[in-house]
C-alpha positions as CSV (number, residue, x, y, z in Angstrom):
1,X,56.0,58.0,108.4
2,X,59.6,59.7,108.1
3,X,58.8,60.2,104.3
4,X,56.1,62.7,105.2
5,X,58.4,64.7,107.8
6,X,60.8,64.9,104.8
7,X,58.2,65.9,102.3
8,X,57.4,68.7,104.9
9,X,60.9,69.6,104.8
10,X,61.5,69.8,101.5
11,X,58.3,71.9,100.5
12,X,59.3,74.1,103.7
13,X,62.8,74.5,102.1
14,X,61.4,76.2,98.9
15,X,58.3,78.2,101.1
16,X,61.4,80.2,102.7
17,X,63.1,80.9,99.5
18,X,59.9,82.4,98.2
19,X,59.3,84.4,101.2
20,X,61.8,87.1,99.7
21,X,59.9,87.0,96.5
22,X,58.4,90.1,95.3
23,X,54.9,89.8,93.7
24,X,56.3,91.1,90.7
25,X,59.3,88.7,90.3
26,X,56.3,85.1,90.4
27,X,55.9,85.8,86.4
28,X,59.6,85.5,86.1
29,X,60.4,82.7,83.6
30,X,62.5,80.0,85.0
31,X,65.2,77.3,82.7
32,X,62.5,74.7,83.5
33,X,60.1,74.7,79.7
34,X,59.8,78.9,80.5
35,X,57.4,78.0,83.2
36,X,57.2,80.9,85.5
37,X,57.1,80.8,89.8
38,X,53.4,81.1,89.7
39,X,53.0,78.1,87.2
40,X,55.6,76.3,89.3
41,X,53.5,77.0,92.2
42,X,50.4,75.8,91.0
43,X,51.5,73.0,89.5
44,X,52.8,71.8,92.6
45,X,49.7,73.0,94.4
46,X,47.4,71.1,92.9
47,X,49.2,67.5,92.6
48,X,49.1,68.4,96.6
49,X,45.4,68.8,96.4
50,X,45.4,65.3,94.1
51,X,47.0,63.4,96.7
52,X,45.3,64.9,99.8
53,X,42.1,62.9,97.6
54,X,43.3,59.7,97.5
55,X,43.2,59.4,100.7
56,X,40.5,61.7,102.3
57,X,38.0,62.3,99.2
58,X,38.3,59.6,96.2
59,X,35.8,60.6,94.1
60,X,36.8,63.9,94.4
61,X,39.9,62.7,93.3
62,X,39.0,61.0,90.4
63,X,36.6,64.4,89.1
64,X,40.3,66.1,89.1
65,X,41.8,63.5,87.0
66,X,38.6,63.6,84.7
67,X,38.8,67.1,84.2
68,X,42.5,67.0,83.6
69,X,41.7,64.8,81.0
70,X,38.9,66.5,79.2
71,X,40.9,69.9,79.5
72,X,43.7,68.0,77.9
73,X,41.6,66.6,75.3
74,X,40.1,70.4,74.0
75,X,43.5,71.3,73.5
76,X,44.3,73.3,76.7
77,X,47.9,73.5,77.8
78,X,48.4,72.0,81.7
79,X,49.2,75.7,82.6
80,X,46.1,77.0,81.1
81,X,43.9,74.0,83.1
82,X,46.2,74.7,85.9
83,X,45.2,78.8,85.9
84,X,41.7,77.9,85.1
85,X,41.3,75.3,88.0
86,X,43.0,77.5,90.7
87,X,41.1,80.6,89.5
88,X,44.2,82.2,88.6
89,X,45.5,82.3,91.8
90,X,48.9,84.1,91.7
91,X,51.8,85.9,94.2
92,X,51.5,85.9,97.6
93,X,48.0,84.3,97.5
94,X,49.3,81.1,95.7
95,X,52.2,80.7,97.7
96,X,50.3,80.9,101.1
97,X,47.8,78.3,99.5
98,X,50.6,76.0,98.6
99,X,52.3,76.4,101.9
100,X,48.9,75.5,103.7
101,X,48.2,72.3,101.5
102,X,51.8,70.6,101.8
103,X,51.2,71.2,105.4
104,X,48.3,69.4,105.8
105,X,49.6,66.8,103.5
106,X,52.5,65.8,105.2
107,X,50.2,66.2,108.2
108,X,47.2,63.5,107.0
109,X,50.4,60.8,105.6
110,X,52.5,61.0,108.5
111,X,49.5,59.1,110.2
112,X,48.5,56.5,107.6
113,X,49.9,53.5,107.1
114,X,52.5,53.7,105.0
115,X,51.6,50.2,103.3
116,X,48.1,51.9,102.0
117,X,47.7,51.8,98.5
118,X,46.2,55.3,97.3
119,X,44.9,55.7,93.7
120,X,47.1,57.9,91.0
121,X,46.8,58.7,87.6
122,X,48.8,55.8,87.1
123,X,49.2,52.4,88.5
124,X,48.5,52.6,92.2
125,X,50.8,53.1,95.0
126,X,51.7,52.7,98.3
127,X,51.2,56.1,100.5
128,X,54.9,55.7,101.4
129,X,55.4,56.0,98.0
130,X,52.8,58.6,96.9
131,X,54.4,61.0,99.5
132,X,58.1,60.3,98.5
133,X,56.4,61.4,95.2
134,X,55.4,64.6,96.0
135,X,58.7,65.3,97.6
136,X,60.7,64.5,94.6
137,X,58.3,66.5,92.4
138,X,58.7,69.6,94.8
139,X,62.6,69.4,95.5
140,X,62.9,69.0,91.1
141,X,60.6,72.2,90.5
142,X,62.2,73.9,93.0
143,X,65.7,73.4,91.3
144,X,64.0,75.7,88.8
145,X,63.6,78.0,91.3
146,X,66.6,78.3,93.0
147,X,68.6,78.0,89.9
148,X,66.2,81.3,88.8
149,X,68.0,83.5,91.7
150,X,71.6,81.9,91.9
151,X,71.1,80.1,94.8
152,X,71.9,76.5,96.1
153,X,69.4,74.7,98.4
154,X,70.3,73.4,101.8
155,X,70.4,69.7,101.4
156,X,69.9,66.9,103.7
157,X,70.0,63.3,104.0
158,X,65.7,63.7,103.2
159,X,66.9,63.6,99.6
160,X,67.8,59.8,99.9
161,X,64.5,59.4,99.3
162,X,64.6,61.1,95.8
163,X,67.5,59.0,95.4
164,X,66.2,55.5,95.8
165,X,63.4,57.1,94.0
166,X,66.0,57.2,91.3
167,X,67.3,53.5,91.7
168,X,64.0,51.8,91.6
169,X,62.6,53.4,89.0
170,X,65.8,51.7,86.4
171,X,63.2,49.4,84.4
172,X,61.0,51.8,84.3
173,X,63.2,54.4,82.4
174,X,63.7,51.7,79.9
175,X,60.0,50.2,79.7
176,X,58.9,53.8,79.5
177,X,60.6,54.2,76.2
178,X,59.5,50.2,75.1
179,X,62.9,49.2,75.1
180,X,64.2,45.9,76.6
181,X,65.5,46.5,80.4
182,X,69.2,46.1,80.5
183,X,69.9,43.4,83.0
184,X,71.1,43.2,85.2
185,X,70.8,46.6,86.9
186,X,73.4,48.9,87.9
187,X,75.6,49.0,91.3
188,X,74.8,52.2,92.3
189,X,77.3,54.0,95.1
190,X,76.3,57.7,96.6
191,X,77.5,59.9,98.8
192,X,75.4,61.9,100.9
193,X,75.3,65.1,102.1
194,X,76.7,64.3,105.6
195,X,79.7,62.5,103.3
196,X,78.3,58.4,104.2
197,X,78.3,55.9,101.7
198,X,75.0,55.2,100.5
199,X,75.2,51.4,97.7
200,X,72.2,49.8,96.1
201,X,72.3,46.5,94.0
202,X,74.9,43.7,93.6
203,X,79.0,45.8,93.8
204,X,80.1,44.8,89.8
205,X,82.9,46.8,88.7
206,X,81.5,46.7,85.0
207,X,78.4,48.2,85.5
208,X,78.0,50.7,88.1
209,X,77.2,54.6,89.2
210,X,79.5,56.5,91.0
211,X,79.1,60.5,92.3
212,X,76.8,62.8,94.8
213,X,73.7,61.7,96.0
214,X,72.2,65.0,95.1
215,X,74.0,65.3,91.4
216,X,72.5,61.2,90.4
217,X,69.1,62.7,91.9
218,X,68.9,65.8,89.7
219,X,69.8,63.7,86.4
220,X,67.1,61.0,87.5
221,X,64.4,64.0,87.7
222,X,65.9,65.4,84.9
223,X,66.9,68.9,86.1
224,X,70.7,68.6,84.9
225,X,72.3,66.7,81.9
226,X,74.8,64.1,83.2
227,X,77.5,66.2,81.6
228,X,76.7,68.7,83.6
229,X,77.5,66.8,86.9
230,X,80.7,65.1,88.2
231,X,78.6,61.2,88.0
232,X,80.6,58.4,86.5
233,X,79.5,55.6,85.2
234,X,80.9,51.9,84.1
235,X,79.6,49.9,81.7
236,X,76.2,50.0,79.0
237,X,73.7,49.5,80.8
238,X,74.7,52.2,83.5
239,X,75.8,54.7,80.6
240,X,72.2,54.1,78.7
241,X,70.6,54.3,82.2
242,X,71.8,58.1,83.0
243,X,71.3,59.3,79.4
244,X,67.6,59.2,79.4
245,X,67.4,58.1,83.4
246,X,63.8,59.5,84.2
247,X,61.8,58.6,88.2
248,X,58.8,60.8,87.1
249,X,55.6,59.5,85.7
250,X,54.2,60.4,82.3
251,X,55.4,59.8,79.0
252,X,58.9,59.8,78.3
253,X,61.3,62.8,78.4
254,X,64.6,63.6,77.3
255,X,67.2,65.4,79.9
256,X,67.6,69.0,79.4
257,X,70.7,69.7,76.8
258,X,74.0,70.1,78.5
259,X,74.9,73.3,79.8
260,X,70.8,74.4,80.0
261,X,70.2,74.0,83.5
262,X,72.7,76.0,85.8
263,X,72.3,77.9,88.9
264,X,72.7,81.5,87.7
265,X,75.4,83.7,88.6
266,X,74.2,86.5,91.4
């Protein structure tokens, strides 16, 4: 499954990055909520070891969830029942446990059908789609994280995948907020980071999404404010689309505030 390779790639992307971290810099607070490397890192670790369940150990899947939930429901943060559930791993430790599980993640997907349907704390999924998940979750966080140190991430074509991500999810930015779904949806045209044309949905020269593949992914994950970016847009339904666009599960969130997600300056 080329979704997994990608996946691989992405979380392999960020492991070098953090290789040049000192143990002293993973409490450093990033523009992402204040959430530092380390809770970056675990967060990512453990929605690894969440979808390693689904398809190797469901029960033990569903006893993560459960406990997610109960935390939740005593009033814990999702940092503190992160901390607590990885027994406050931190530094080097975490990162070389995070490395380890994203390899053996994309290693276990890459041979299952990519048809599957896996469990989630949502609807369920296809594994295709479960992985190109996990991608999209790591390459968002680690905006956070190269933003922290003024750097810009070597992008590929892999981030396609965050990018139909980004189409598909249209309705669900909309139905996420209960609001009507604009219809119909957007033309959306990209370009990639090799310069081709990527296009999804009927060409209308009303209603449509112009710019970078890679800007139109960081407003649909949220990590820039379309202001912030060089994405243009034609019509309602595509301008209420990238105001609250949002391809992440959960309940709904607002884009950060122009200007409060930059790469810093070095």
């Amino acid at each position: 499954m080329q979704q997994a390779d990608d996946f691989k790639e992405e979380s392999s992307c960020l492991e070098r990055l953090l290789y040049s971290v000192g143990d002293g810099e993973y409490n450093l607070a990033t523009q992402f909520k204040n959430w530092t490397i380390s809770d970056i890192l675990r967060h990512l670790y453990l929605f690894n070891k969440a979808a390693k369940n689904t398809l190797v150990d469901q029960p033990k899947f569903f006893r993560l969830m459960n406990d997610l939930q109960n935390a939740r429901e005593t009033g814990m943060t999702l940092l503190e029942i992160q901390l607590e559930m990885l027994d406050g791993l931190s530094g080097k430790a975490l990162l070389n446990s995070w490395g380890s599980s994203y390899r053996e993640l994309a290693k276990i997907y890459s041979l299952t059908d990519p048809k599957k349907r896996v469990k989630w704390a949502g609807p369920d999924m296809s594994a295709r789609s479960s992985i190109t998940a996990r991608q999209m979750e790591t390459w968002a966080h680690g905006q956070a994280i190269f933003d922290l140190f003024g750097k810009k991430r070597q992008e590929t074509d892999r981030i396609r995948n965050i990018a139909h991500l980004g189409v598909s999810t249209y309705g669900w930015t909309f139905t996420n907020r209960s609001l009507s779904m604009p219809e119909p949806a957007p033309h959306v045209c990209l370009v990639s980071p090799k310069g081709e044309k990527w296009v999804w949905n009927t060409p209308q020269e009303d209603n449509s999404v112009f710019g970078l593949a890679v800007e139109f992914s960081q407003v649909v994950t949220q990590v820039r404010n379309i202001a912030d970016t060089s994405i243009v847009t034609k019509g309602e339904n595509a301008m209420k689309w990238m105001a609250v666009a949002q391809c992440f599960a959960g309940e709904a969130q607002d884009p950060p505030k122009p200007g409060t997600r930059k790469t810093a300056i070095k």
